[in-house]
matplotlib code that plots the C-alpha trace (Angstrom):
import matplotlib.pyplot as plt

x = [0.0, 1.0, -0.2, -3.0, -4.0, -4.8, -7.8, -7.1, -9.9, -10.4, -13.8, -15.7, -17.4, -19.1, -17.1, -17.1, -19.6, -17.9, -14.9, -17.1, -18.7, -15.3, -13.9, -17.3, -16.8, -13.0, -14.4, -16.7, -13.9, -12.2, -8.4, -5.9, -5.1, -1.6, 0.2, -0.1, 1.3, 5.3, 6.9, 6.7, 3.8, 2.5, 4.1, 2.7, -0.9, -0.3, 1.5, -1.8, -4.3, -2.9, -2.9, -6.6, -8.1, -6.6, -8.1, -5.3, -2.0, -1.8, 0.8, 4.4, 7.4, 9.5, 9.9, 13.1, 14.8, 18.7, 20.5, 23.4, 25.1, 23.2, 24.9, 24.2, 23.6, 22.6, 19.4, 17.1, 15.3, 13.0, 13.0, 9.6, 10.3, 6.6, 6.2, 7.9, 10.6, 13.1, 14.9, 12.2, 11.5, 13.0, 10.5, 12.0, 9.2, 9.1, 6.0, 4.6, 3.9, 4.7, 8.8, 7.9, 6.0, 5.5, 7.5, 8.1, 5.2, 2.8, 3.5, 3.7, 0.8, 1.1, 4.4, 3.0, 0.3, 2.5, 4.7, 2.1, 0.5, 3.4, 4.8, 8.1, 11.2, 9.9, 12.6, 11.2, 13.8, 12.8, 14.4, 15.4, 12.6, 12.0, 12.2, 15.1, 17.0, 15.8, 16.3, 17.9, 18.4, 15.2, 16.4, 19.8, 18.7, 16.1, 18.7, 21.7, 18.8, 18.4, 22.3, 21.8, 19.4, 20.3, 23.9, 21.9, 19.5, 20.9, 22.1, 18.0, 16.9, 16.0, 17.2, 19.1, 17.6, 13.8, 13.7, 10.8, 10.2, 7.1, 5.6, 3.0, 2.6, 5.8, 7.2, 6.2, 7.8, 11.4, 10.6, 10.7, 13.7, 16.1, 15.1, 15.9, 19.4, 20.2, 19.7, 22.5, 23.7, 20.8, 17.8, 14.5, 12.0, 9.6, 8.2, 4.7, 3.4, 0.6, -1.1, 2.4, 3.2, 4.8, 4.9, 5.4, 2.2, 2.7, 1.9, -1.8, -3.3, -7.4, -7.6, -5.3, -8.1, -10.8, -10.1, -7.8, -10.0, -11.9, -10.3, -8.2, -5.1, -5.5, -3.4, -2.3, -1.1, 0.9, 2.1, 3.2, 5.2, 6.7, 8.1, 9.5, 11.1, 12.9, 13.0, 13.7, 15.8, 12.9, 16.2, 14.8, 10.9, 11.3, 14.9, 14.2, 15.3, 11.8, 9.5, 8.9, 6.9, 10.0, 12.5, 13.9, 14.7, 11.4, 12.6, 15.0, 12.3, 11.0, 7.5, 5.0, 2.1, 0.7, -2.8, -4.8, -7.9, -10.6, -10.7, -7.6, -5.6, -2.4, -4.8, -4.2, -0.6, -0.7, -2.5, 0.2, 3.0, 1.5, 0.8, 4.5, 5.9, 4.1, 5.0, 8.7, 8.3, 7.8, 5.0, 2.6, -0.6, -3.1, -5.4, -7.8, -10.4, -12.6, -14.4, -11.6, -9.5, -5.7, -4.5, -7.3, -4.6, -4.8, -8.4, -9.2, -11.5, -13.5, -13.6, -12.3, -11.4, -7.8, -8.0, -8.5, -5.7, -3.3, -4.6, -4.2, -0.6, 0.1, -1.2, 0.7, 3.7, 3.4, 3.2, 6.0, 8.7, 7.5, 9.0, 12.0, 15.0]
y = [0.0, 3.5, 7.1, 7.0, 4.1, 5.5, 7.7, 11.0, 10.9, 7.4, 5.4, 5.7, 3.6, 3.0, 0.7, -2.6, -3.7, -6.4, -4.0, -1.1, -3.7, -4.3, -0.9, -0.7, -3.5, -2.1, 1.6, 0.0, -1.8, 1.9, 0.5, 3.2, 5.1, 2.9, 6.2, 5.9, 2.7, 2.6, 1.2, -2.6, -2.4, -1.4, -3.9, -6.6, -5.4, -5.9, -9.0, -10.2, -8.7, -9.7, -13.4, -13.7, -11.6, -13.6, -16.9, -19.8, -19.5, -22.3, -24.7, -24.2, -26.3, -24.6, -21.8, -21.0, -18.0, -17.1, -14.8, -12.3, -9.7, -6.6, -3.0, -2.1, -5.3, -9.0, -9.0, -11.9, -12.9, -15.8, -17.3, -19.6, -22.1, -23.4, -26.8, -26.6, -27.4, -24.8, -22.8, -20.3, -16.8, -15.0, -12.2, -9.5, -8.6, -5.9, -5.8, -2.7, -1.0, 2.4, 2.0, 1.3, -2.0, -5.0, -7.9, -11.7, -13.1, -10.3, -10.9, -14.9, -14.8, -12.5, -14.2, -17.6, -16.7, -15.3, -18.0, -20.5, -18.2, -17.0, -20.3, -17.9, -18.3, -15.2, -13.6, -11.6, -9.1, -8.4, -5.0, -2.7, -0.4, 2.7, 5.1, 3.0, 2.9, 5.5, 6.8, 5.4, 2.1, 0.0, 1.3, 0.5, -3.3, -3.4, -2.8, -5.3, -7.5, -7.1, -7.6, -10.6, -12.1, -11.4, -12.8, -15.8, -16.8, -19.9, -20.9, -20.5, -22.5, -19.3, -17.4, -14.6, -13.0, -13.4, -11.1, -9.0, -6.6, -5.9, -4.7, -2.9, 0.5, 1.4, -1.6, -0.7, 2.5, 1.2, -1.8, 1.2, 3.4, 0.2, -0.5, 3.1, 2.6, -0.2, 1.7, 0.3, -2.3, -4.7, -5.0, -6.6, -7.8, -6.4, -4.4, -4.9, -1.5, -2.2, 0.8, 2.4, 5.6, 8.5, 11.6, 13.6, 14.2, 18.2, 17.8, 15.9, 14.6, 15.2, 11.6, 12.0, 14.3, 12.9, 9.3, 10.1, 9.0, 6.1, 3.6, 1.8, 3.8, 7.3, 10.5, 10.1, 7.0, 8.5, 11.3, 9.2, 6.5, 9.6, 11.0, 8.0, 7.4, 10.9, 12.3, 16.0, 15.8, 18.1, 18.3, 14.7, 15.8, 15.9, 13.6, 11.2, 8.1, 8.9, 11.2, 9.2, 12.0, 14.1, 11.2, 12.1, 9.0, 7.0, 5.9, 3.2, 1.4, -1.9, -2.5, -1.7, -2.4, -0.5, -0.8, 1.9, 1.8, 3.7, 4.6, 4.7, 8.2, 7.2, 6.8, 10.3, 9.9, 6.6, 7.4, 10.2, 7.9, 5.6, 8.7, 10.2, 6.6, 5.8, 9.3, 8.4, 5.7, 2.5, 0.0, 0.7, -0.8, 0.6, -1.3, 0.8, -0.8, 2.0, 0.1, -0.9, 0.1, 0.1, -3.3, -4.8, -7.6, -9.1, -8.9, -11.7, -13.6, -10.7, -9.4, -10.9, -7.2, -8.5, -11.6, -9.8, -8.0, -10.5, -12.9, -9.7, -9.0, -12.5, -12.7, -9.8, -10.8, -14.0, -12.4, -10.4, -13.1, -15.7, -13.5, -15.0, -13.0]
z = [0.0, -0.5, 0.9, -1.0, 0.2, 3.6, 3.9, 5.8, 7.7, 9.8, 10.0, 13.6, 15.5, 18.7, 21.7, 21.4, 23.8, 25.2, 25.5, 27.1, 29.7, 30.9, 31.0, 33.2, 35.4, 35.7, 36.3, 39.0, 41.4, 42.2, 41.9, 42.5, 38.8, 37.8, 37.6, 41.8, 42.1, 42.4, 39.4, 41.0, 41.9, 38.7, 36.7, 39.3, 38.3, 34.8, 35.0, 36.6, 34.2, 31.3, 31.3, 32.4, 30.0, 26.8, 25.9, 25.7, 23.6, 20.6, 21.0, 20.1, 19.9, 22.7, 24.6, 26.1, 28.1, 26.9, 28.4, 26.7, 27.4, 27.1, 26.9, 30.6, 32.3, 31.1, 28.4, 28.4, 25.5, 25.2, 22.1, 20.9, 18.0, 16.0, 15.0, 11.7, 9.9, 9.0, 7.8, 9.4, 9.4, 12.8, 14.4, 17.3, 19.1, 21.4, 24.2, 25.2, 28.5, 28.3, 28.6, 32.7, 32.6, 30.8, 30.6, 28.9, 31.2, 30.0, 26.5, 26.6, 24.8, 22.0, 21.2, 21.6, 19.0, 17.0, 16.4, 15.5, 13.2, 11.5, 11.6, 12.4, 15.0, 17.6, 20.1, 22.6, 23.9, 28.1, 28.1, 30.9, 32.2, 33.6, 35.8, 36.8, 33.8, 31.6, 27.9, 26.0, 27.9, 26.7, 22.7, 23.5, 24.5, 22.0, 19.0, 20.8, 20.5, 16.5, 16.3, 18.3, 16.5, 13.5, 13.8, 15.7, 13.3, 11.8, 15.4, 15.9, 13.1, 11.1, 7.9, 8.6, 5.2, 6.7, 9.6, 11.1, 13.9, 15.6, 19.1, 20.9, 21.9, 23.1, 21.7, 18.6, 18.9, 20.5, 17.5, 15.2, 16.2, 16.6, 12.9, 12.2, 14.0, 12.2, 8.7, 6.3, 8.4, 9.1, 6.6, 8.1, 5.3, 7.6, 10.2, 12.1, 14.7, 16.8, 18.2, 18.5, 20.1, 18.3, 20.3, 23.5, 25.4, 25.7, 21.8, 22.5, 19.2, 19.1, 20.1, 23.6, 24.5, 23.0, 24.5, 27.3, 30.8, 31.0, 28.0, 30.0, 28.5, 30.0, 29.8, 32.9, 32.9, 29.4, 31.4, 33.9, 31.4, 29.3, 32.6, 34.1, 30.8, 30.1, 33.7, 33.7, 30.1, 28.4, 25.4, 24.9, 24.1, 20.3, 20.1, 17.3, 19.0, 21.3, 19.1, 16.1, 14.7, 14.4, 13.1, 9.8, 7.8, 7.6, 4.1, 5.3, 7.1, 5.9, 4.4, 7.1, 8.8, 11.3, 13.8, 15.0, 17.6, 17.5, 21.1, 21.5, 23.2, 20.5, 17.6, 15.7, 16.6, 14.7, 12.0, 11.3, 11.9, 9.1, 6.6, 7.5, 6.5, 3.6, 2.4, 2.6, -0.1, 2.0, 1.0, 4.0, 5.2, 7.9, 9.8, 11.7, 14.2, 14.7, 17.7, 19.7, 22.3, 23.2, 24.5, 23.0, 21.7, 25.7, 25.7, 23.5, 26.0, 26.6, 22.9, 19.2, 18.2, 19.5, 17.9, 14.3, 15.4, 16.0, 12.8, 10.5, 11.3, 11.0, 8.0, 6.4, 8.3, 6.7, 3.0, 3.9, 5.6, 2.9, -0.3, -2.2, -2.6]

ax = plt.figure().add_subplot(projection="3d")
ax.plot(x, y, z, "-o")
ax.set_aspect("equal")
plt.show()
């Protein structure tokens, strides 16, 4: 797909409502806002929300934890092999959480799925997080990881010429930038953004405001990430390696596909990081859910919007990592 491709102005739709009821049975327990929580605390929450709201994981081959050396301390990745016989495509994927949570347990399931569906080698990179090791430490990991893999990927069963990023929210953004690093030097067939975020939040898109309290992401909780993250470096608020929206060299980026939700508060932001790239030159395609929400892709035993998400990004990975040449 190209620019034209994407329409300017984005279908709407009312909330899911299976989504909605859950955002109302959330609303309804009172639970402290997450930007209240220390940072351990917070990632403890999530670590228990995420698994219960997704239905089960398919079956993969393995799943094993490895452990390198990272360029501040030790970096685990966990690397899931399908039932399949190689040589395989090899996926780096990159979980979200806002740079401050989030972690290989709350993503099992996204990888796991992944992997079947893609019938592709996944590495999932546990990077350092915030506010105890801030910008530009989770990047930093994030791109050793890409040299790992890539200089792995026979060792993992995997062809070295069949390589894909993708991630979540901030995943998808640190997925993004360590693709722009590696520019000239590495060259991924492919590069998947789900929901990604693209800007600082003293720059609100219509959609921050519009969908910023009460849809499970809220502005505060972005407020809250984007400070923990940068700290008091305001120098960093438009740096390219965290404001995707002012990076400069979209066209080295892979063919790319890119989700945005509805109800989402990084939806605009999303939709302009999808026009910005496919404007550059690079073969782009746009999914928009108008009904859904952000994080939908853990939600899939409450709602299928995240199932559709994850089968349509496997599918276009699969058309993308399946190419000859």
């Amino acid at each position: 797909m190209t620019h034209a491709a994407i329409p300017a102005v984005l279908d709407t739709a009312p909330l899911d409502p299976a989504l909605a009821g859950f955002l109302a049975q959330a609303a309804a327990q009172g639970n402290p806002p997450l930007e209240s929580l220390p940072p351990p605390v917070a990632r403890q929450v999530y670590r228990d929300l995420a698994p219960g709201l997704g239905l089960p994981a398919p079956a993969v081959a393995s799943a094993n934890d490895r452990v390198i050396d990272g360029p501040g301390s030790p970096l685990t990745l966990r690397i899931y092999r399908p039932d399949a016989q190689g040589p395989l495509p090899l996926l780096l994927y990159v979980h979200g959480g806002g740079f401050v949570i989030g972690d290989l347990e709350t993503h099992d399931k996204v990888c796991r799925t992944l992997c079947h569906d893609v019938a592709a080698v996944v590495v999932a990179v546990d990077y350092r997080l915030a506010p105890e090791h801030p910008f530009p430490a989770a990047v930093d990991d994030v791109a050793c990881a890409l040299r790992w893999a890539t200089a792995h990927a026979r060792e993992l069963g995997a062809d070295p010429s069949r390589i894909a990023l993708a991630g979540d929210s901030a995943g998808a953004q640190l997925a993004t930038v360590a693709t722009l690093r590696a520019a000239g030097t590495i060259t991924p067939r492919a590069l998947g953004l789900i929901y990604p975020f693209a800007q600082h939040y003293s720059e609100p898109s219509p959609s921050m405001i519009e969908n910023g309290e009460g849809k499970f992401l809220t502005f505060g909780v972005m407020r809250w990430f984007i400070d923990c993250y940068l700290g008091e470096r305001h120098e960093l608020v438009r740096h390219a390696d965290f404001a995707l929206l002012h990076a400069q060299a979209m066209h080295t980026l892979p063919p790319t596909w890119l989700a945005t939700m509805g109800h989402d508060p990084l939806r605009d932001e999303g939709h302009e990081l999808a026009l910005r790239i496919a404007l550059a030159g690079v073969p782009t395609a746009h999914r928009h859910y108008p009904d859904a929400i952000h994080a939908c892709i853990h939600f899939t035993a409450v709602s299928a919007l995240g199932i559709r998400v994850m089968a349509d990004l496997a599918a276009w990975l699969r058309s993308q990592l399946n190419l000859s040449g």
